[in-house]
N, CA, C and O of each residue as an XYZ file, in Angstrom:
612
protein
N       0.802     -1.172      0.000
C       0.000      0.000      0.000
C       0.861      1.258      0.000
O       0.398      2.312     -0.437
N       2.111      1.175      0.482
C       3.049      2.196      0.201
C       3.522      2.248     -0.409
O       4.165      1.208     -0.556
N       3.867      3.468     -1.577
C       4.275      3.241     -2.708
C       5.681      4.272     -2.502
O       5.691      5.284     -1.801
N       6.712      3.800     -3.207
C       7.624      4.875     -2.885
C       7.625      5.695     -4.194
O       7.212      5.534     -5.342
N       8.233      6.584     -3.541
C       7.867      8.478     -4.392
C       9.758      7.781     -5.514
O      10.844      7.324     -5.160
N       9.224      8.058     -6.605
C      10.207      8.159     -7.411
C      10.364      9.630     -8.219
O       9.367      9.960     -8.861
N      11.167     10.268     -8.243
C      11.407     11.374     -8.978
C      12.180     11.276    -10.428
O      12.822     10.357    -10.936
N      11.813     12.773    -10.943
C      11.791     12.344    -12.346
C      13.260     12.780    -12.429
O      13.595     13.663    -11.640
N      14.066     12.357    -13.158
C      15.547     12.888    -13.243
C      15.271     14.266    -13.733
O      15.878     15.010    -12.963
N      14.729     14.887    -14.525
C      15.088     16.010    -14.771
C      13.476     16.594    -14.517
O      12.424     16.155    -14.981
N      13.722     17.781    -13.579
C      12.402     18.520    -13.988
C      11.687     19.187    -14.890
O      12.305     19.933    -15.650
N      10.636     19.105    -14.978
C      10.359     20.138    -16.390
C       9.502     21.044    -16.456
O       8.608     20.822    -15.640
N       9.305     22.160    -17.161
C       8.948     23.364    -17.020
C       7.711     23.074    -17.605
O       7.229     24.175    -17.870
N       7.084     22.368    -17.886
C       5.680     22.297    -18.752
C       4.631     22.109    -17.791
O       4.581     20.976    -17.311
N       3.467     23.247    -17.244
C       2.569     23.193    -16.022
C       1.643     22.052    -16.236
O       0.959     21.634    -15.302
N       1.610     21.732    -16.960
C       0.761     20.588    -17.491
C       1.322     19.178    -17.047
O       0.711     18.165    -16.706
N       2.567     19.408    -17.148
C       2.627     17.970    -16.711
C       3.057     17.621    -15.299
O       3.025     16.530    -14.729
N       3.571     19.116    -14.758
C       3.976     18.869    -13.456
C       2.242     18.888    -12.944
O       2.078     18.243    -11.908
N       1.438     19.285    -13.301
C      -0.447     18.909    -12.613
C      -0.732     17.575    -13.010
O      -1.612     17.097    -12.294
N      -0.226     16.626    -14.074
C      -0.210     15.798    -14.505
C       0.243     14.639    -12.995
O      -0.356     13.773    -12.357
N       1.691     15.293    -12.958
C       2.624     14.159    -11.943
C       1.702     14.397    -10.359
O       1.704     13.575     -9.443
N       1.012     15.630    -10.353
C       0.154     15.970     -8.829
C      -0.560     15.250     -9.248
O      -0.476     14.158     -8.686
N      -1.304     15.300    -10.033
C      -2.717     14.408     -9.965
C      -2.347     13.026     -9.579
O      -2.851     12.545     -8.564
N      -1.547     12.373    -10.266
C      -1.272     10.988    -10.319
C      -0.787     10.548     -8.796
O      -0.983      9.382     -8.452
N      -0.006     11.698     -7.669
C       0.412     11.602     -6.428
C      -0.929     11.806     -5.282
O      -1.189     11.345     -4.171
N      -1.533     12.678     -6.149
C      -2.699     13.015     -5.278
C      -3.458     11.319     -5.086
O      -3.710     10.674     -4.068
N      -3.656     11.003     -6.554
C      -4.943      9.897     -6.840
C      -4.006      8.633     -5.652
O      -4.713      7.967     -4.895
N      -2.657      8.458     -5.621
C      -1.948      7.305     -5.160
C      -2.000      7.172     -3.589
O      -1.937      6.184     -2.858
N      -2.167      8.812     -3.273
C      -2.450      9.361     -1.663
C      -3.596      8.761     -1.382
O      -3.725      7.990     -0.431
N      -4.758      9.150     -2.398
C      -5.743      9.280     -2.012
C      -6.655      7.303     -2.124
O      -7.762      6.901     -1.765
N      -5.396      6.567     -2.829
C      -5.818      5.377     -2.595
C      -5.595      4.449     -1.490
O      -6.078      3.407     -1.045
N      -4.097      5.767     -1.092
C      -3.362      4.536      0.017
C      -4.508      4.832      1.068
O      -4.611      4.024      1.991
N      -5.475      6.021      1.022
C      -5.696      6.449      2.611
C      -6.898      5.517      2.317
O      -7.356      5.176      3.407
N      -7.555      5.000      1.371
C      -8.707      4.538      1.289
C      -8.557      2.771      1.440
O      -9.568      2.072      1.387
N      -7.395      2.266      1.603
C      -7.039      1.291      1.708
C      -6.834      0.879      3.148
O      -7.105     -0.180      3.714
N      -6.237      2.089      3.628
C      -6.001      2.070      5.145
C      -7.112      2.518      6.014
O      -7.143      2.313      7.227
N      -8.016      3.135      5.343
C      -9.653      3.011      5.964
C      -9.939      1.791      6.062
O      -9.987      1.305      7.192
N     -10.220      0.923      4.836
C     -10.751     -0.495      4.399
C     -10.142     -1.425      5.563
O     -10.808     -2.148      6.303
N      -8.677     -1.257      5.581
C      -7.979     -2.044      6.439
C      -8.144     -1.942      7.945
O      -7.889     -2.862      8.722
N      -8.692     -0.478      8.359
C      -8.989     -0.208      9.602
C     -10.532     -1.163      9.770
O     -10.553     -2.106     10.561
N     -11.249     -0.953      9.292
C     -12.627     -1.404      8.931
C     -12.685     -2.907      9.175
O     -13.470     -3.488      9.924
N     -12.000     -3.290      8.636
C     -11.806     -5.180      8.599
C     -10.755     -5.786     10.045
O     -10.416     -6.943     10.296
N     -10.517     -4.794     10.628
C      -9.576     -4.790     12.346
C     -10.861     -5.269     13.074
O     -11.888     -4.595     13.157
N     -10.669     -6.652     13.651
C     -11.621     -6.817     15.127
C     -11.112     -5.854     16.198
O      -9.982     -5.402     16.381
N     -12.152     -5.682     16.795
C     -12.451     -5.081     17.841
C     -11.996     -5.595     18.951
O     -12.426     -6.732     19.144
N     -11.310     -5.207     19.735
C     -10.353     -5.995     20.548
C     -10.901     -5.367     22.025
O     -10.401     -5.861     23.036
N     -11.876     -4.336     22.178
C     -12.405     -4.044     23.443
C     -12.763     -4.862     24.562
O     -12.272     -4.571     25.652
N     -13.706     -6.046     24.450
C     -14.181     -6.580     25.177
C     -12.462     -7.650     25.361
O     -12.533     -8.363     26.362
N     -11.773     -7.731     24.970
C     -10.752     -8.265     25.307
C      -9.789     -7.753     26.375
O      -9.497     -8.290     27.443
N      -9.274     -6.377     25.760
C      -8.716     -5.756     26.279
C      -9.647     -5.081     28.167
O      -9.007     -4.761     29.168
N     -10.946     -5.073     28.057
C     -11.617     -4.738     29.051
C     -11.201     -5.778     30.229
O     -10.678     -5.420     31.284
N     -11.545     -7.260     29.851
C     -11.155     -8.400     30.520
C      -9.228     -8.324     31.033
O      -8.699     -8.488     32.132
N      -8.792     -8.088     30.021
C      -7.402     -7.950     30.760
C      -7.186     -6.613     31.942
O      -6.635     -6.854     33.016
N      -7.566     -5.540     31.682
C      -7.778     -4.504     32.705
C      -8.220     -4.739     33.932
O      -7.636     -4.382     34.955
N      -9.787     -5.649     33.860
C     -10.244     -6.177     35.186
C      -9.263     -7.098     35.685
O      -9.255     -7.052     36.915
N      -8.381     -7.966     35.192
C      -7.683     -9.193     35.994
C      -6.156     -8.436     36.586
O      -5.575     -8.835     37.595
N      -5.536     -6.933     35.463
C      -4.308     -6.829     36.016
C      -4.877     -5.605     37.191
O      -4.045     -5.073     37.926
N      -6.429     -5.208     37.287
C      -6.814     -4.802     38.803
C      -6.587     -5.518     39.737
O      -5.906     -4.952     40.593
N      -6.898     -6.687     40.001
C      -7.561     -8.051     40.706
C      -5.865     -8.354     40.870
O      -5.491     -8.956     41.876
N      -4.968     -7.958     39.948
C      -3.754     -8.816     40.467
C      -3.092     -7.385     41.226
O      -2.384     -7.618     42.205
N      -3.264     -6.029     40.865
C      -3.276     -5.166     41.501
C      -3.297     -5.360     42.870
O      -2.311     -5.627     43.557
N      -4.551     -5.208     43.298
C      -5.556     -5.826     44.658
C      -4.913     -6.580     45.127
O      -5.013     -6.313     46.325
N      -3.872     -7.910     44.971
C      -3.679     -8.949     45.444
C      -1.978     -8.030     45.876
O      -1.481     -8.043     47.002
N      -1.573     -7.555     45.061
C      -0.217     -7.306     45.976
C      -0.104     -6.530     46.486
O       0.875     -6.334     47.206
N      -1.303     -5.537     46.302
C      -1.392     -4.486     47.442
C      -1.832     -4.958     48.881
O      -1.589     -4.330     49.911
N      -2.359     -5.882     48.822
C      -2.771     -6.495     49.848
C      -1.520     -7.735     50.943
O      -1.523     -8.224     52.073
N      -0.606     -7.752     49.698
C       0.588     -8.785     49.928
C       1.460     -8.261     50.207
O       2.407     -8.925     50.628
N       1.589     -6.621     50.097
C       2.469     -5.245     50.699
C       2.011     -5.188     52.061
O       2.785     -5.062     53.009
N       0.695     -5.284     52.174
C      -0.183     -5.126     53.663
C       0.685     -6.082     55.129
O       0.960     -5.804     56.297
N       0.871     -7.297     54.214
C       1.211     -8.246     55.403
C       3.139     -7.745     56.548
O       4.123     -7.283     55.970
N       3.110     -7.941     57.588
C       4.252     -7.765     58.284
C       5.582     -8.261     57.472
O       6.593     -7.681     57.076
N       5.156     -9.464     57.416
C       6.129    -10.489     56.492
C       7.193     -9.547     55.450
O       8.418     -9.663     55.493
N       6.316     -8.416     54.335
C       6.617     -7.969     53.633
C       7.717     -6.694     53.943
O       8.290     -6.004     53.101
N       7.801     -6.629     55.148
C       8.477     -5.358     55.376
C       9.664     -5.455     55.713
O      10.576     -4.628     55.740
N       9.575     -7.135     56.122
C      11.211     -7.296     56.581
C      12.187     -7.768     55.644
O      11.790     -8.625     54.855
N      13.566     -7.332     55.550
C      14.509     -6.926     54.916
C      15.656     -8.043     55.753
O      15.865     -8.206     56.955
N      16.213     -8.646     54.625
C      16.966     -9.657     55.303
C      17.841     -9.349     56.214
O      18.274    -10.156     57.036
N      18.114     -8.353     56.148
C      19.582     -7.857     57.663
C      18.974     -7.703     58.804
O      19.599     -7.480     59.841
N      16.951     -7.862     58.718
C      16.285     -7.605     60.101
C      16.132     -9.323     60.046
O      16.889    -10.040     60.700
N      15.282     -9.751     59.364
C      15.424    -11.650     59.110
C      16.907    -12.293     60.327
O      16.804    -12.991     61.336
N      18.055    -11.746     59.732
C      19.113    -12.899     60.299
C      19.193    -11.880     61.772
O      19.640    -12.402     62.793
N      18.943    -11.085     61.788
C      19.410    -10.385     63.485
C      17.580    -11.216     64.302
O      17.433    -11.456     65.500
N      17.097    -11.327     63.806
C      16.010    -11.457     64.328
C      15.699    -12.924     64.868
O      14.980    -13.306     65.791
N      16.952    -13.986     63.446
C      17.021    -15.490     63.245
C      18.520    -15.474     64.718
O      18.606    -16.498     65.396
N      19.279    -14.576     64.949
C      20.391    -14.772     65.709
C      19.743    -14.262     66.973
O      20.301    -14.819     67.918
N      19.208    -13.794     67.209
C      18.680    -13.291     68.597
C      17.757    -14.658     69.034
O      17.955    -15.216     70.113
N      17.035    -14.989     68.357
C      16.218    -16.468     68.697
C      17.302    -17.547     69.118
O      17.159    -18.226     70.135
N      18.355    -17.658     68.305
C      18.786    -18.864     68.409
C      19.978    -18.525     69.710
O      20.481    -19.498     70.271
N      20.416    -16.998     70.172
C      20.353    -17.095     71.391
C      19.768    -17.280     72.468
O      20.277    -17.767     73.477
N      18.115    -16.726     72.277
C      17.119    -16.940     73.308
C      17.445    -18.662     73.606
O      18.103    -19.042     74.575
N      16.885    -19.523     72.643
C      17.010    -20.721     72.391
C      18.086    -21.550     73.114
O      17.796    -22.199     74.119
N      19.642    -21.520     72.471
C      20.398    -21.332     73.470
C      20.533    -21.257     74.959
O      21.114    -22.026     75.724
N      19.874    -20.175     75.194
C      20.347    -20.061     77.309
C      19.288    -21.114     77.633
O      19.434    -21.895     78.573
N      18.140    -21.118     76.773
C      16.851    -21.908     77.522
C      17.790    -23.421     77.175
O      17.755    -24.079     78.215
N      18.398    -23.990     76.359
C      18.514    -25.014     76.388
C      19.806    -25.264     76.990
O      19.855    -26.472     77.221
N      20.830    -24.719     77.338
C      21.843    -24.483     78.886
C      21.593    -24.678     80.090
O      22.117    -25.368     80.965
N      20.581    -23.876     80.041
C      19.400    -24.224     82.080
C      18.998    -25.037     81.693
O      18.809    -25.547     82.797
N      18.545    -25.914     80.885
C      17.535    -27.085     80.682
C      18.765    -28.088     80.895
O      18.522    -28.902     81.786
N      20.037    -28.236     80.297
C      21.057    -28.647     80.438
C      21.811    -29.274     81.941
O      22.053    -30.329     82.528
N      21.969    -27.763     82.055
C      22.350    -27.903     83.477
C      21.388    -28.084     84.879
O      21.732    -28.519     85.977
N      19.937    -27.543     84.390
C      18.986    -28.671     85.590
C      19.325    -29.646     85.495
O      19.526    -30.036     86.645
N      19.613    -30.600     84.642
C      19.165    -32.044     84.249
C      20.711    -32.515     84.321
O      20.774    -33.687     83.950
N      22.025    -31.979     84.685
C      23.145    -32.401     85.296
C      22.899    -32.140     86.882
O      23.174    -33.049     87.665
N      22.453    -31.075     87.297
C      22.308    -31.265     88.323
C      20.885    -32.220     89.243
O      20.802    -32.354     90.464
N      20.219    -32.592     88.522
C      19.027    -33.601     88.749
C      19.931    -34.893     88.694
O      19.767    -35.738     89.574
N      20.839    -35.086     87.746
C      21.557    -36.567     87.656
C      22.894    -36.234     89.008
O      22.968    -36.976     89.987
N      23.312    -35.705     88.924
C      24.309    -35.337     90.094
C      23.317    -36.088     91.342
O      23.528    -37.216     91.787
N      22.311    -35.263     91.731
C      21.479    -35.801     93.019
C      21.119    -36.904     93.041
O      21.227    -37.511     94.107
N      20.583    -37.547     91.930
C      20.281    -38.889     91.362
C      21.745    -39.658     92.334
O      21.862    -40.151     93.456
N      22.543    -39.443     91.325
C      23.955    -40.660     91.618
C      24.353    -40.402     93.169
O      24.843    -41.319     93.827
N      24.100    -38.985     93.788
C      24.746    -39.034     95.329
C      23.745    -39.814     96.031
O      24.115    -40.065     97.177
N      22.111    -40.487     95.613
C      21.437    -40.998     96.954
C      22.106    -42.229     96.218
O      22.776    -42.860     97.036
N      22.159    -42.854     94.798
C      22.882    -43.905     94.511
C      24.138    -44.523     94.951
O      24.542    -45.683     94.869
N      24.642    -43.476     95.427
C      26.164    -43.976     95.972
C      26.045    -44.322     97.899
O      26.685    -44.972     98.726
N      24.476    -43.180     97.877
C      24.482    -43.411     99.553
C      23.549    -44.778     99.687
O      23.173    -45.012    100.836
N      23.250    -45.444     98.951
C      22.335    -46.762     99.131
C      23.411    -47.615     99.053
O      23.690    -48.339    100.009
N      24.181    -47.623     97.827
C      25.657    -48.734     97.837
C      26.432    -48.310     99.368
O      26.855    -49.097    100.216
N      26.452    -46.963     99.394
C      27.578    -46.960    101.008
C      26.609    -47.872    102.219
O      27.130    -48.862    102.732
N      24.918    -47.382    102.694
C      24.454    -48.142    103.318
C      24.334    -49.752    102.977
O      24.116    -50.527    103.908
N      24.494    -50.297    101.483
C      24.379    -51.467    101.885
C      26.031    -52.262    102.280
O      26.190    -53.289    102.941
N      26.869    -51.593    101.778
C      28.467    -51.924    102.271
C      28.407    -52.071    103.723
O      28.879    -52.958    104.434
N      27.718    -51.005    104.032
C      28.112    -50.845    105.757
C      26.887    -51.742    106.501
O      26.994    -52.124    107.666
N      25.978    -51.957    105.851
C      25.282    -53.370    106.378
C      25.822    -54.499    106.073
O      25.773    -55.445    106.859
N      26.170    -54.544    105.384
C      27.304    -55.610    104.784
C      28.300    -56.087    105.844
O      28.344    -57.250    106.244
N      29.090    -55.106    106.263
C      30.100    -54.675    107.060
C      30.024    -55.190    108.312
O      30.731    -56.043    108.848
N      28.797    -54.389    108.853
C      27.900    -55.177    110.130
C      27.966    -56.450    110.493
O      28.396    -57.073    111.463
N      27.322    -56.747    109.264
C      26.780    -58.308    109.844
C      28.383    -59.079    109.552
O      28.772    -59.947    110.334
N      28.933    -58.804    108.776
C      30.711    -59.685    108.533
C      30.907    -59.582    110.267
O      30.894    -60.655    110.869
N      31.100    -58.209    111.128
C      31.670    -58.131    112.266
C      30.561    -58.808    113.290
O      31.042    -59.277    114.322
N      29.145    -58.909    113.120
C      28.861    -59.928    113.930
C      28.553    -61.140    114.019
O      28.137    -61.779    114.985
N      28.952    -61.703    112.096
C      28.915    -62.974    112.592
C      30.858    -63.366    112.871
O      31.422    -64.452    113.007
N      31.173    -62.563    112.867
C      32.785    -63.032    113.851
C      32.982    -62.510    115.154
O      33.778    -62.948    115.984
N      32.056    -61.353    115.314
C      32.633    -61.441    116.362
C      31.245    -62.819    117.729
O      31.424    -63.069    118.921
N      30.257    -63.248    116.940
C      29.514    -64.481    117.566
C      30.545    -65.347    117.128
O      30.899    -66.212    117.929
N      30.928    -65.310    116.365
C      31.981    -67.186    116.247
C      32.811    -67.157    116.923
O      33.257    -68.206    117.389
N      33.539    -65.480    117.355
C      34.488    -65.655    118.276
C      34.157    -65.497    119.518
O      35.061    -65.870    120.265
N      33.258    -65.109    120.045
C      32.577    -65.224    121.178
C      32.202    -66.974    121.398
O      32.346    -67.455    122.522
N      31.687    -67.908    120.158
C      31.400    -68.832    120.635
C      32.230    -69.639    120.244
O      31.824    -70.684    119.736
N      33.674    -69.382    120.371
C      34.820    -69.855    120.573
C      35.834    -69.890    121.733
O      36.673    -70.684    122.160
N      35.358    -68.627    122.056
C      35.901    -68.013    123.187
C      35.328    -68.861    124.606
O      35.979    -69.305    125.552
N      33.631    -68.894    124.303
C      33.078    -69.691    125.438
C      33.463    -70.743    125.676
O      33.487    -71.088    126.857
N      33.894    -71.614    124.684
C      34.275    -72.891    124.328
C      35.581    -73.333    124.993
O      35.829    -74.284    125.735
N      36.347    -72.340    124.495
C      37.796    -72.415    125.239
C      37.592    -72.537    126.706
O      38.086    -73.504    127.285
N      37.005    -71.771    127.269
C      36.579    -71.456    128.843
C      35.998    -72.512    129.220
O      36.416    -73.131    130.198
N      34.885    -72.930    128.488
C      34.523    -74.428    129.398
C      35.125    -74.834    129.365
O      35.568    -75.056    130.492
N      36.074    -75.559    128.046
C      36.927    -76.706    128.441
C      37.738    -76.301    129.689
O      37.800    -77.167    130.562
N      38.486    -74.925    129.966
C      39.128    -74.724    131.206
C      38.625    -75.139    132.052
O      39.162    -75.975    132.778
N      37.274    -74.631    132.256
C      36.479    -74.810    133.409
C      35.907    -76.315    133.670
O      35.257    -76.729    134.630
N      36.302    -76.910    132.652
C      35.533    -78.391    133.056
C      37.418    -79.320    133.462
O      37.767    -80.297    134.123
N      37.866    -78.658    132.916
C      39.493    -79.309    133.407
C      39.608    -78.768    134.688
O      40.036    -79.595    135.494
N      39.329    -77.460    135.242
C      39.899    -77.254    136.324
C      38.903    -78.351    137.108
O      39.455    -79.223    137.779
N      37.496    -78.318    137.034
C      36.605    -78.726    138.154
C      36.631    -80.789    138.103
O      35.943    -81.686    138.590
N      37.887    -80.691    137.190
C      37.890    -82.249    137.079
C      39.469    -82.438    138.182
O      39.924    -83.556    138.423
């Protein structure tokens, strides 16, 4: 539909024909524009299309304005890891005291454990010294009667 403009090598002085070469530019103007009407004319209508895309990039609008709204959105990773290092100190001391209750719960644990083994040693102990010192007592008696039955013989 575009036609390119060719010129004439030499111009010429005859009014007739330079109205000649207008007319013929005029008529070529005046076809391209009637072509590009025609061509406008035969263009679908793309409104109800374009309307539908407007409503959805609202609606997606709406959605991140709303996704700006949340707390989440405001934090900036250098607040994230001070925020992730402060927890995992909190975390930390709580699980140190939890630590060290539970060494000192086993500490108390093993000292009544060691005082049940010391009481049963020393019952232990006991009874070793009285059943010797009864065997030696009823050895001792023994010795003596026989004295006593030698002397009274």
């Amino acid at each position: 539909m575009t036609a390119k403009r060719t010129r004439s090598p030499t111009p010429s002085n005859n009014a007739a024909e330079a109205f000649d070469e207008l007319r013929n530019q005029v008529s070529l103007l005046h076809a391209a524009i009637e072509g590009l009407t025609a061509a406008k004319e035969k263009m679908p209508d793309y409104s109800p299309t374009l309307r539908k895309i407007e409503a959805r990039l609202d609606n997606i609008d709406q959605r991140v304005e709303s996704i700006h709204d949340k707390p989440a959105m405001r934090l900036t990773p250098l607040t994230l890891a001070a925020e992730s290092h402060e927890a995992s100190r909190s975390y930390g001391s709580e699980d140190r005291k939890s630590v060290g209750e539970a060494r000192a719960e086993l500490v108390r644990s093993l000292g009544r454990v060691e005082g049940m083994i010391k009481q049963k040693r020393s019952s232990a102990e006991q009874d070793w010294w009285v059943t010797w010192a009864g065997t030696g007592g009823l050895l001792l008696g023994a010795f003596w009667t026989l004295i006593g039955v030698a002397a009274w013989t």
